[in-house]
C-alpha positions in Angstrom: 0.0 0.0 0.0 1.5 3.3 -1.3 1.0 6.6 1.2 2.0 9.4 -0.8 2.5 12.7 1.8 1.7 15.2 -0.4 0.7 18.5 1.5 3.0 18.7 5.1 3.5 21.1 7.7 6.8 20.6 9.9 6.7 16.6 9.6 3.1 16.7 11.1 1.6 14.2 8.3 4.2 11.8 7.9 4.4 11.3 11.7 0.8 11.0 11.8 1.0 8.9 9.4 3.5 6.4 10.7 1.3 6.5 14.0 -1.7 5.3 12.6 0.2 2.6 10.5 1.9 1.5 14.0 -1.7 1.1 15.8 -3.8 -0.5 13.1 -4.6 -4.2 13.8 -3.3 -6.6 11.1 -0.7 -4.1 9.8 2.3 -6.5 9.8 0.9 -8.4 6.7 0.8 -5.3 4.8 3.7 -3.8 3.1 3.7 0.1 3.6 5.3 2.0 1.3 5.0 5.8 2.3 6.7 8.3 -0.2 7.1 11.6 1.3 6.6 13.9 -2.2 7.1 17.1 0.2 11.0 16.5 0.5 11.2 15.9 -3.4 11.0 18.4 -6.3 8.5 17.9 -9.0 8.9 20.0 -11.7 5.4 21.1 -12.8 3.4 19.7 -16.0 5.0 21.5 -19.4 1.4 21.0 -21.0 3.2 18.8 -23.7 1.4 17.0 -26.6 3.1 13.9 -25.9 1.6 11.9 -23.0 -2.4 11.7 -24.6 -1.3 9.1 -26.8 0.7 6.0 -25.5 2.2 5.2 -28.9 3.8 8.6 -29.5 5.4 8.6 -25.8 7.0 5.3 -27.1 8.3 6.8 -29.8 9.4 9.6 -27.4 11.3 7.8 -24.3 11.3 4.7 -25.8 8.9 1.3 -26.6 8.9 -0.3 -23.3 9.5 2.3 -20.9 7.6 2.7 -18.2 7.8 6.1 -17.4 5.9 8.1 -20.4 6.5 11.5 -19.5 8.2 13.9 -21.6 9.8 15.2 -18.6 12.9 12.8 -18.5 16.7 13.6 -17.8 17.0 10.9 -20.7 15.6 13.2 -23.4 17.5 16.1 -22.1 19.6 15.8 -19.1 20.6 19.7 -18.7 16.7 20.6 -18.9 15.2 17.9 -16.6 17.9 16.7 -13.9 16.6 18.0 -11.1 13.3 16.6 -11.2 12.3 13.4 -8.9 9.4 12.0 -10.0 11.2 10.0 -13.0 13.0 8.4 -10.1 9.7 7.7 -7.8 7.6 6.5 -10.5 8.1 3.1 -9.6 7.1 3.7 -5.7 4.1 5.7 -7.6 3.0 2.5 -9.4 4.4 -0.7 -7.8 0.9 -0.2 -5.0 -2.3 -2.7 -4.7 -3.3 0.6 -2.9 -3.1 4.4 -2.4 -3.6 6.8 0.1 -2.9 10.6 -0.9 -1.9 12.2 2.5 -2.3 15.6 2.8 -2.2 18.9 5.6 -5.8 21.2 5.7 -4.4 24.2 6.7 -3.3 28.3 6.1 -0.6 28.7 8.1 3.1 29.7 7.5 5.1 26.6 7.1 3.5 24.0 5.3 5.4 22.8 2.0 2.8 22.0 -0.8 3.7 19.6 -3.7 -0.1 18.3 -4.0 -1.7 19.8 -7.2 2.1 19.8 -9.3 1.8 16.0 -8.5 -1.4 15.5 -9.6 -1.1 17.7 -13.1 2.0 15.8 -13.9 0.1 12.2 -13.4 -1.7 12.9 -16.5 1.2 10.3 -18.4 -0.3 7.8 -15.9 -4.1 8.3 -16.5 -3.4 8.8 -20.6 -1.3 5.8 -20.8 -4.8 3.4 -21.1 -5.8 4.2 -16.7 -3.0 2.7 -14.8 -4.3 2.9 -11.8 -8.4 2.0 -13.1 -10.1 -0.2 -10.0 -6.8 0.9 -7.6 -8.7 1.6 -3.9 -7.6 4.9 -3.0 -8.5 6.6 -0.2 -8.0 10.2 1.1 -5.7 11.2 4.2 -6.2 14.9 6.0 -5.1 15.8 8.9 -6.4 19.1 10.5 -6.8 21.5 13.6 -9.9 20.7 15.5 -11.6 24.7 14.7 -10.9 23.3 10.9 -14.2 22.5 8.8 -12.3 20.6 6.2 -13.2 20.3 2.7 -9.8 18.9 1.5 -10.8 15.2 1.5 -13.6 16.1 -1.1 -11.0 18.0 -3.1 -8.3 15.1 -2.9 -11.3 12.0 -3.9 -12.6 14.2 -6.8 -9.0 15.2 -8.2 -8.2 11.1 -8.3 -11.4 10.1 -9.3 -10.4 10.8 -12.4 -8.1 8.0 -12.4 -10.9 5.4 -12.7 -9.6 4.7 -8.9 -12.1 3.5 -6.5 -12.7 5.7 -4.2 -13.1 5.0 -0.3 -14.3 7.1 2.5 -11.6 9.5 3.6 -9.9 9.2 7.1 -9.3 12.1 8.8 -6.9 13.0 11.8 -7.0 16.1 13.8 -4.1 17.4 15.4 -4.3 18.6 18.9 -2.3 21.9 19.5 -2.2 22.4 23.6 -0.2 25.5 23.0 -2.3 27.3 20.2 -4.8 30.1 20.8 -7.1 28.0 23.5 -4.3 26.3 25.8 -5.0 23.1 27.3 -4.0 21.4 30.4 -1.9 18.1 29.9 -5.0 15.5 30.3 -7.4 17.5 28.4 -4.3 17.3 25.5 -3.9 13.6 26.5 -7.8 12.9 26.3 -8.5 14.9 23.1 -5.1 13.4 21.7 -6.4 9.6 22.2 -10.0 10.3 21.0 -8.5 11.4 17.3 -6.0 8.6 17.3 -8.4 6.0 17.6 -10.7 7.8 15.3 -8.3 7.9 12.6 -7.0 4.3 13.7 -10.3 2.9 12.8 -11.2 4.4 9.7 -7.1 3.6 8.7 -8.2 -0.2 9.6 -11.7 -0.1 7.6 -9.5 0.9 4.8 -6.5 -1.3 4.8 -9.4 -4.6 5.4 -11.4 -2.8 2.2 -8.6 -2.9 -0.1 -8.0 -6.2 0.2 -11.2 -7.1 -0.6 -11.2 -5.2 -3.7 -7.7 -6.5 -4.7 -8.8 -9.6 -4.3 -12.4 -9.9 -5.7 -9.9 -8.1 -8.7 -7.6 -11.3 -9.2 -10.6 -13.6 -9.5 -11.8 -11.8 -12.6 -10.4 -10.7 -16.1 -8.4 -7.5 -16.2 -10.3 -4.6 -17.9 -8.4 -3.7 -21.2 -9.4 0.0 -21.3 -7.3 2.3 -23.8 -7.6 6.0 -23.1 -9.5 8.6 -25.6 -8.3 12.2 -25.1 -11.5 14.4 -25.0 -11.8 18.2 -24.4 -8.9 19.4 -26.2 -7.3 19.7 -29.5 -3.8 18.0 -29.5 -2.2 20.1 -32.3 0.1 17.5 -33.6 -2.2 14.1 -33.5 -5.3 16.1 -34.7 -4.3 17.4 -37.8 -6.1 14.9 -40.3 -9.1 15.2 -38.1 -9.1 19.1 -38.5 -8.4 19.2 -41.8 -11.4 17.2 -42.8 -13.4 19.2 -40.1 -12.6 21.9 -41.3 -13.3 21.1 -45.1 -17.2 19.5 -43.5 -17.4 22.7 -42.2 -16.5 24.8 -45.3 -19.3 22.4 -47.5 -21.6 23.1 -44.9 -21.2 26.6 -44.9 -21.5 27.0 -48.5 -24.5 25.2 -48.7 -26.0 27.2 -46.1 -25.5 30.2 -48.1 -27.0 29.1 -51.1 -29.7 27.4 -49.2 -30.4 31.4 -47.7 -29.9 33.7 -51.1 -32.8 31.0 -52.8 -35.3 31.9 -49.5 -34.5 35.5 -49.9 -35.1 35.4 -53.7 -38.6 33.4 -53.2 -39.9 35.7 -50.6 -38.8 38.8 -52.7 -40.7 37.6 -56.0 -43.9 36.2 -53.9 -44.3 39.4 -52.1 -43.9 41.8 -55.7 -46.5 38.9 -57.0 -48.8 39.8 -54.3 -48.2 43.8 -54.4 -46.2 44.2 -51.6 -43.1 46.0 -50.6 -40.3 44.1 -49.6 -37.7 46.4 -47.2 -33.8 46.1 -48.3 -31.2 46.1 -46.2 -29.5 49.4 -45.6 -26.4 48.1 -47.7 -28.3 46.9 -50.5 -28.1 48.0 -54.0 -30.3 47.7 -56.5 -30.6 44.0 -56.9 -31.1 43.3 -53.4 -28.0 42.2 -52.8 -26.5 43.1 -49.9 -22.8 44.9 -50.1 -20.3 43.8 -47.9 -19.2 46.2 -45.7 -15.8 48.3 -46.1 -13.5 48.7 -43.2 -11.1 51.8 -44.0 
């Protein structure tokens, strides 16, 4: 099971993190594999028109690479060295599981790598849904005054993964020192409570996934193979928009035919039945109307 720390304030996530693992029931047949992505440096998505379409990245990086994103110290060492995720996509991938681990908060101090990770897994969605029917499952932790939306935030951005999505579990952190001291055992009691909280919902999770993993290994893998939609890529769509474009141009022309032959019929129906027909302020004699000139 990967844990990716994502969002972290002064270590705050990835110790509660390895907390919860070290409580939950069961966790010794479980490999953990957390990957703190705060203490790495992901260089953000370039917007490239490589990684929609599998058989191009091949021809990119290389036919049987794993990593298909253009962003690679292979292709150009100078540009692209100091980027890690080249080097973590194998902790990214190598999971029966994922939980995306991540700080709610405002305050000075926290290091933020969560939405230049997700933006640069687009090679991983658009290379035919690596991670379809993966259970994935959110990880917040937050201040007890926080109403946190961050979970929803963190399920919807991954949905789009074709992951399955699990209830989110949720640790707040107990600050005896902030702006409403607390004695020692009201820290203590408070402290225990959201422990166990989170314990639990960390054990409904772990107990989950294996279900799903292996309800997956008694049935047929889904061969899925991604279709970009919502864009133009302006390299792979050139035959398409050429013969778009062409559709459109017949189209067009017919239209305007199809409009001069209504204007014509009305015009001799109405002189046949003694009427007036009103021209257009920019038409001359023959009804026609004159372009406009621009000087």
């Amino acid at each position: 099971m990967g844990v990716l720390i994502t969002r972290d304030k002064n270590g705050e996530v990835r110790s509660s993190v390895e907390r919860t693992i070290s409580r939950t029931d069961h966790a010794e047949d479980v490999e953990f594999n957390v990957v703190d992505f705060t203490e790495s440096y992901v260089q953000a998505c370039i917007g490239c028109d490589v990684c929609p379409t599998p058989a191009k990245v091949e021809d990119v990086t290389g036919e049987g690479k794993d990593y298909k994103c253009i962003i690679d110290d292979d292709l150009d060492e100078d540009r692209w060295t100091e980027d890690d995720l080249q080097d973590l996509h194998s902790q990214l991938m190598g999971n029966d599981a994922l939980v995306i681990a991540a700080y709610d908060g405002d305050e000075d101090g926290i290091t933020d790598t969560y939405q230049t990770l997700l933006e640069r897994t687009r090679y991983i969605r658009r290379d035919d849904w690596r991670l379809h029917n993966l259970p994935l499952a959110a990880y917040v932790v937050r201040t007890p005054q926080k109403s946190s939306t961050y979970p929803m935030k963190i399920m919807t951005s991954w949905m789009r993964h074709n992951t399955i999505i699990n209830p989110p579990i949720i640790h707040t952190s107990v600050d005896a020192t902030g702006e409403t001291p607390l004695d020692d055992e009201t820290a203590a009691e408070l402290e225990a409570h959201y422990n166990e909280g989170a314990t639990e919902q960390f054990a409904d999770f772990v107990a989950r996934a294996r279900r799903l993993r292996a309800a997956a290994e008694t049935t047929d893998a889904d061969e899925l193979s991604y279709k970009a939609t919502g864009y133009q890529n302006k390299i792979l769509d050139r035959p398409y928009r050429a013969e778009r474009n062409l559709e459109i141009t017949h189209t067009s022309t017919n239209n305007v035919h199809r409009h001069r032959h209504r204007r014509r019929y009305r015009r001799h129906r109405s002189r046949r039945e003694g009427r007036t027909v009103p021209r257009h302020p920019r038409a001359n004699r023959s009804g026609v109307r004159r372009p406009r000139v621009h000087v």
